[in-house]
DOLOPA-955631 format. One record per residue (C-alpha): x, y, z; residue in three letters. Coordinates in steps of 0.001 Angstrom, whole numbers, plus 500000, padded with zeros to 6 digits. Layout:
BEGIN
XYZAla;...
This chain:
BEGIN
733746084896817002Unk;737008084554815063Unk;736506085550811426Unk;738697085323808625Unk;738687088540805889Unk;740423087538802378Unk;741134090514800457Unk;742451093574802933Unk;741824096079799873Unk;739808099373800283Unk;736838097554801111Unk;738297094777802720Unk;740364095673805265Unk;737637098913806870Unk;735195095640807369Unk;738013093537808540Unk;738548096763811344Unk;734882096931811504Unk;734467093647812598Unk;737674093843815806Unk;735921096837817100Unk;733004095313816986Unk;734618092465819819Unk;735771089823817399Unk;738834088084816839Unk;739671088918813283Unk;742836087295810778Unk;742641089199807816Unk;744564087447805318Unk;745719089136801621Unk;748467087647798928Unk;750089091012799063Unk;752965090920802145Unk;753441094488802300Unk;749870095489802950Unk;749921091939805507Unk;753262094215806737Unk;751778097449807166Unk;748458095746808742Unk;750140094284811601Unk;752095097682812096Unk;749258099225812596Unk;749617100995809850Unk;747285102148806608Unk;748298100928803450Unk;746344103359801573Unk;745013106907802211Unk;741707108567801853Unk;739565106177804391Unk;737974108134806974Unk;738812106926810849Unk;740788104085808949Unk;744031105218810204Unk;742493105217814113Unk;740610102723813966Unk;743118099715812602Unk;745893101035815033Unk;743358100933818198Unk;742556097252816645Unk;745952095992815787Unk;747018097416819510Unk;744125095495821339Unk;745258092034819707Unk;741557092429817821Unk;743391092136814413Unk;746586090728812493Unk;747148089765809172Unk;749001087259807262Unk;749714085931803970Unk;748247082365804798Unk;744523081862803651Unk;744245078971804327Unk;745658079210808085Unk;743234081684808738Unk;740186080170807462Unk;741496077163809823Unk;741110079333812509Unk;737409080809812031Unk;734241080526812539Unk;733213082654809282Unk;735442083683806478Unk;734023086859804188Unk;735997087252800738Unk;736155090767799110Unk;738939089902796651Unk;738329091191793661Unk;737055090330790384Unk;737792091868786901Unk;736348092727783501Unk;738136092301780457Unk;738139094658777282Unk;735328092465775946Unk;733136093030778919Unk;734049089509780504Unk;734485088708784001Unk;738052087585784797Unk;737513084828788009Unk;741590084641788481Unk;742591086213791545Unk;738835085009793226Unk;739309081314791891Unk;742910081748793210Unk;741625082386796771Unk;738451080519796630Unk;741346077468796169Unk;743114078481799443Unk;739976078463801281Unk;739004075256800514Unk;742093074178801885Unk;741529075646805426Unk;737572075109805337Unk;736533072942808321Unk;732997071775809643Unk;730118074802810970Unk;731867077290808909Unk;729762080281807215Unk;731392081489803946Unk;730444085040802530Unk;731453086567799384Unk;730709089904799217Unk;732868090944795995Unk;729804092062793720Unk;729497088506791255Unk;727242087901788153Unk;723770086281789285Unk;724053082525789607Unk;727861082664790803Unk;727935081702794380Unk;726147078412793270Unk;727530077377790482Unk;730846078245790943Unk;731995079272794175Unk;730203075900795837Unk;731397073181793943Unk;734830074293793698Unk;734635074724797974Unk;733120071342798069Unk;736080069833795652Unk;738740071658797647Unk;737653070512801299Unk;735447067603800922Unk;732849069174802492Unk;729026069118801708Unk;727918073275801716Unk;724244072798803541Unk;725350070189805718Unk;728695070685807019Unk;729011074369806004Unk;726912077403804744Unk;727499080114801669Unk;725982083076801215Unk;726311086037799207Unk;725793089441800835Unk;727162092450798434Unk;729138095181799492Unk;726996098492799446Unk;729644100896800756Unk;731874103888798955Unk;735462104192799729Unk;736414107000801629Unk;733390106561803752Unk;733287102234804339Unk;732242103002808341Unk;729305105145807732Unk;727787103493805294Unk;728298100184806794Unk;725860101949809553Unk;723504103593806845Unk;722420100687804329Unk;720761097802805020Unk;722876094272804910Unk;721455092347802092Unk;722124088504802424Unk;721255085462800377Unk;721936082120801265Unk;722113078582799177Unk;719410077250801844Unk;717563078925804507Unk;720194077797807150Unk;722737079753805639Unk;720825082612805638Unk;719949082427809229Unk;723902082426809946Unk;724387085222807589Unk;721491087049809146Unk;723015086452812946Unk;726321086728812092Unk;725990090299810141Unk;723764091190813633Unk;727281090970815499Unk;729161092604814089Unk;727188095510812276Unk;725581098335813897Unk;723109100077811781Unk;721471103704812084Unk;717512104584812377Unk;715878104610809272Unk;712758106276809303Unk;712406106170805288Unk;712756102057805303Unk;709805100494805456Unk;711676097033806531Unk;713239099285808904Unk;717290099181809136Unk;719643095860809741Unk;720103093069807552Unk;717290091647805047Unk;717404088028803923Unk;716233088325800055Unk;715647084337799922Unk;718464083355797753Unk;721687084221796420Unk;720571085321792879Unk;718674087822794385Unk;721172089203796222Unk;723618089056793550Unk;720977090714791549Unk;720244093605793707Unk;724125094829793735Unk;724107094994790161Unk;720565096474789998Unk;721293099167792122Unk;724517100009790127Unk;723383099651787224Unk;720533101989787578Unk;723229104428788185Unk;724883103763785136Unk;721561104063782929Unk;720455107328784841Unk;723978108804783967Unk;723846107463780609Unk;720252109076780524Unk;721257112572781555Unk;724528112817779567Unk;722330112111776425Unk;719944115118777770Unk;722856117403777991Unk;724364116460774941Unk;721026117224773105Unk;719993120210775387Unk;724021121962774502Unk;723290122100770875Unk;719902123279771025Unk;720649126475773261Unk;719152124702776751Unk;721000124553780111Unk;720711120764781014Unk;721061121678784833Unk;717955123746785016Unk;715775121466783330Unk;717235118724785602Unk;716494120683788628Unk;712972121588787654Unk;712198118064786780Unk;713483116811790091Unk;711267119178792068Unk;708688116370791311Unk;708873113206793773Unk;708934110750790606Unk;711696111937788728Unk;715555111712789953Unk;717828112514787103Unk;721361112379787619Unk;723903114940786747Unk;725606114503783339Unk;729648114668783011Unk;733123114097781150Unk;732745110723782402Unk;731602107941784612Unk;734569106277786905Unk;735372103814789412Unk;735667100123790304Unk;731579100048790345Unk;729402101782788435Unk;730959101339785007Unk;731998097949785179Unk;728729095816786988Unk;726754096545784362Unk;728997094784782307Unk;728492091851784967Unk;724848091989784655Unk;725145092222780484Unk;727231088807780782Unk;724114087305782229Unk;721508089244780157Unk;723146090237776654Unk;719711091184775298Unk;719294094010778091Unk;719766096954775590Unk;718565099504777862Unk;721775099005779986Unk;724228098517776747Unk;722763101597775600Unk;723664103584778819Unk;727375101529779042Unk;728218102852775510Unk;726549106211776074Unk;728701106719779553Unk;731815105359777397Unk;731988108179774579Unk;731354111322776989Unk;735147111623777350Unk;735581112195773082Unk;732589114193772793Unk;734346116433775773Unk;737189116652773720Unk;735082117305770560Unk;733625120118772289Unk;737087121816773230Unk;737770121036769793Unk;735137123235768044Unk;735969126014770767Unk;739835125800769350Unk;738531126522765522Unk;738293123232764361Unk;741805121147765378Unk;743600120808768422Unk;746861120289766374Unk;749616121312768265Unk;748089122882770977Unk;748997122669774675Unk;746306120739776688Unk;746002119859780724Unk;743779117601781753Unk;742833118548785442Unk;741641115525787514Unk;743699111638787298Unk;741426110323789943Unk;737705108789789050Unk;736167111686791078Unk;736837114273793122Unk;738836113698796713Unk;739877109906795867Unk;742966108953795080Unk;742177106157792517Unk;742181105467789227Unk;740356102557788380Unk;738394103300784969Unk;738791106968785298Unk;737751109116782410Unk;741702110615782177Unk;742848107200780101Unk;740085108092777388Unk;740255111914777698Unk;744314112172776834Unk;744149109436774161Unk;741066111573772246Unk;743361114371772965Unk;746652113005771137Unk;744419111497768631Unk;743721115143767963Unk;747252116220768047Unk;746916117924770968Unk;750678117631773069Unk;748956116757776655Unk;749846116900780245Unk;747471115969783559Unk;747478117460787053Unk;746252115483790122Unk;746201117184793580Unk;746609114005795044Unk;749104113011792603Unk;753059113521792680Unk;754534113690789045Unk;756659110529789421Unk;752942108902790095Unk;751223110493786658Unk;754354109551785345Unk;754096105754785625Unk;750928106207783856Unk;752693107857780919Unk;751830111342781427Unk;753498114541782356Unk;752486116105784841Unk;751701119899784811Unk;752201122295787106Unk;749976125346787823Unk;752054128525785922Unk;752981127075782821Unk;751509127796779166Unk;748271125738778130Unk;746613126426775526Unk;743115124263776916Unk;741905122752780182Unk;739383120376779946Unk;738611119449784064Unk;738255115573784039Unk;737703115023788032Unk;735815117436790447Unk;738682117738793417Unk;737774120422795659Unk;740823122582794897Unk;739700123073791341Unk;736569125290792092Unk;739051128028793013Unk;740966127941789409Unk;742230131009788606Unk;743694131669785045Unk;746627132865786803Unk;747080129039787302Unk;746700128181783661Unk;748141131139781909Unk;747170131325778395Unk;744032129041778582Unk;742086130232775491Unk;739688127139775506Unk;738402125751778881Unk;735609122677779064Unk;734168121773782301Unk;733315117990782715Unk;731810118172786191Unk;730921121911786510Unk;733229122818788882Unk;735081125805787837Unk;733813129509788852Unk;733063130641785285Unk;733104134662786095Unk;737130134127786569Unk;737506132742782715Unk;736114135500780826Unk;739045135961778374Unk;738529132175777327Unk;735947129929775475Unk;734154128395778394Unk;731808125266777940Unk;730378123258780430Unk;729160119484779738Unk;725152120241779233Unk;725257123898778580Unk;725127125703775817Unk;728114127849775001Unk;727464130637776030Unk;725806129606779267Unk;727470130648782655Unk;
């Protein structure tokens, strides 16, 4: 087959690589010219993908993949076009269509007959019908059903590890008629592998859930339960800290029953998914308070944080020295998107604190352009609060943060026998818990 990939971001381009090695002639096609530059070199845009770096040079080398700058040319040129461009939440929780209706535009353009068109950019229910097909039938003249399919089929996959879990998860798909699904199904067969599941009933490959909206629904559901469980937990340590309880062990102990599966509270919930689709799915269903509950629960962990490094200082934070350890969303990724830092060092000015952040992964010209200095280990702090879990900070020594007389743990990280001169808290534990 020759396929067209729109959007060669973190997810988009390991599936565009994905589908070369997988024997098909792929155009991968992204508004950006230096990643469409760096494609065709061979050449990772981005760090922190596993086998990415191998993988796109062996496929760029073969004449399995190129990129270019022209949608529309390359959805001329395919058989199936799958769009992972992505789509955006505003402050007021609503979904920003831009850059997809932008590129939804320039395929139209290039759409010809016996096409198959997948989105898999994670959409509020009901968008692949009632937007994405009557602006592709506008732009080509074409009738979807008759002279070409959509289908929705969500991305399931984490960066950092796109190729595994392309082979772990099953392929949801859901067409706009039972056609379209049968392409989806056969064309997701070709160029997918998928590993033995024992534990699926279905068993492992792709799973037609009958429409769109279902599909749609699923990616949202399955975040979103994230998001509530986290919400759940953080409101179970917050509870369990100021009544003398470590939040951990009861967690543990209720887990060690099949029915329960509590998450792990923490300074904050991060990324491009988990704390914005529930946002998507409250755009569709504004009277789900369950999941508003959770979104606003998740969203104040960062102030409470600093509240608790607060009442460690004595009260106020005014004119103290504070490092926040950890710019990325989580531990071992170098992104930001709605990391925890933004709302950890604005509670922290707010309480006059004079802040700085440290990022293994992170140069200080990079925290920089956020606004930040950066810190380096050996310099005067007065309080570390650890906003990200990278590897590297489990072997903090206070000879790295000289001074530290109030340290709070968002993710549970640090080695607390090493801080024994310092007020050590930990998200969910009681104050004087180890």
């Amino acid at each position: 087959m020759k396929i067209a990939v729109v959007g060669l971001g973190k997810i988009g381009l390991p599936l565009a690589v994905q589908f070369a090695r997988s024997g098909h002639r792929v155009f991968g096609a992204d508004v950006n010219t230096q990643v469409v530059d760096q494609v065709n070199a061979g050449t990772e845009p981005f760090p922190g993908e596993a086998h990415l770096a191998d993988y796109l040079a062996e496929a760029v080398s073969a004449g399995n993949l190129s990129a270019t700058a022209d949608t529309a040319a390359a959805v001329a040129e395919s058989d199936a076009v799958v769009v992972v461009v992505p789509l955006f939440v505003d402050d007021e929780a609503r979904p920003d269509f831009g850059w997809m209706d932008s590129a939804t535009a320039d395929i139209a353009r290039g759409l010809r007959p016996d096409t198959l068109v997948v989105y898999e950019t994670t959409l509020p229910v009901g968008t692949t019908r009632s937007r994405w097909k009557p602006m592709l039938e506008e732009g080509s003249g074409l009738s979807e059903g008759r002279d070409f399919h959509l289908v929705f089929s969500p991305e399931r996959v984490l960066t950092g590890r796109v190729f595994a879990d392309l082979r772990k998860y099953p392929k949801l798909v859901g067409g706009l008629s039972p056609e379209g699904a049968k392409a989806a199904t056969s064309f997701y067969e070709q160029v997918l592998q998928f590993d033995e599941r024992a534990d699926l009933a279905r068993g492992n490959g792709v799973w037609d859930l009958g429409s769109a909206e279902a599909a749609e629904m699923a990616k949202l559901a399955e975040t979103t339960y994230r998001d509530v469980n986290i919400g759940l937990a953080n409101q179970f340590g917050r509870f369990a800290a100021a009544n003398g309880i470590d939040v951990y062990q009861v967690i543990e102990a209720s887990n060690s029953q099949p029915y329960s599966h509590i998450h792990q509270p923490g300074i904050a919930v991060g990324g491009h998914c988990i704390p914005v689709y529930p946002r998507l799915y409250l755009w569709n269903d504004p009277d789900a308070t369950v999941v508003r509950s959770a979104r606003e629960a998740n969203a104040a962990m960062p102030a409470y944080t600093v509240g608790l490094a607060t009442g460690a200082a004595g009260g106020s934070l005014a004119g103290m020295s504070a490092v926040v350890l950890g710019a990325s969303y989580r531990g071992g990724v170098k992104e930001t998107a709605f990391s925890g830092v933004f709302a950890t060092v604005d509670s922290l000015r707010e309480a006059g604190a004079k802040v700085t952040v440290h990022d293994p992964m992170y140069s200080a010209g990079e925290l920089g352009r956020f606004g930040w200095d950066a810190y380096e280990y050996g310099q005067q702090v007065d309080v570390v609060i650890v906003q990200a879990d990278h590897a590297e900070y489990a072997d903090l020594s206070p000879e790295q943060v000289p001074g530290a007389r109030v340290i709070v743990d968002g993710r549970r990280i640090l080695d607390r026998s090493r801080f024994l001169d310092a007020a050590f808290l930990v998200v969910g534990q009681p104050s004087a818990s180890a």
